[in-house]
N, C-alpha and C positions, 0 to 999 in steps of 0.2 A: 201682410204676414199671416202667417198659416199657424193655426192652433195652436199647440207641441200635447194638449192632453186629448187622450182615449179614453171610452167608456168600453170595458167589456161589455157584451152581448147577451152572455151566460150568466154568470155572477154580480156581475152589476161595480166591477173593481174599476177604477180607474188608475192609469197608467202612464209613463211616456210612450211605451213600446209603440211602433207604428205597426208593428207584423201581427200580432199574436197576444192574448194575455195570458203574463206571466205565473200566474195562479191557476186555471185551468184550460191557459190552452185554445181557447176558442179566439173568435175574429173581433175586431174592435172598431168601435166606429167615433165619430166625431161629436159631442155633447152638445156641442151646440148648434141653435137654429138657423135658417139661410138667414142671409142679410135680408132684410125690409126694403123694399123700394116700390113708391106708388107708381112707379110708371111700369110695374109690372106687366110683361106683352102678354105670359103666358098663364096668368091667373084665369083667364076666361075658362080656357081649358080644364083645369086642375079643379078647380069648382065641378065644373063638370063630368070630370072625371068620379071625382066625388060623393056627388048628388048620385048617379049611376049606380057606384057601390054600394051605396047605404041602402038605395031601392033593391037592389039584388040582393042584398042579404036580409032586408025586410020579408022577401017574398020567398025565400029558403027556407 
């Protein structure tokens, strides 16, 4: 089963609406985290991905 609450973006309001928040308007997303699971395929990646960004914005 799928959520039913929204986190505005903007304002920080939560909501039902799935389109839009009600208050000003901006986009909305899902509050909560992914599911956990240790058999994670694609954590190597996302680490990696990660590690990547943090050293390029170290060196900006």
């Amino acid at each position: 089963m799928k959520g039913l609450l929204r986190k505005c973006v903007k304002c920080g309001e939560y909501t039902l609406r799935q389109d839009k928040c009600p208050y000003c308007g901006s986009p909305v997303r899902c509050p909560h985290p992914a599911k956990f699971s240790p058999e994670d395929r694609y954590g190597k990646y996302r680490r990696m991905l990660k590690k990547a960004l943090l050293e390029e914005l170290k060196g900006a």
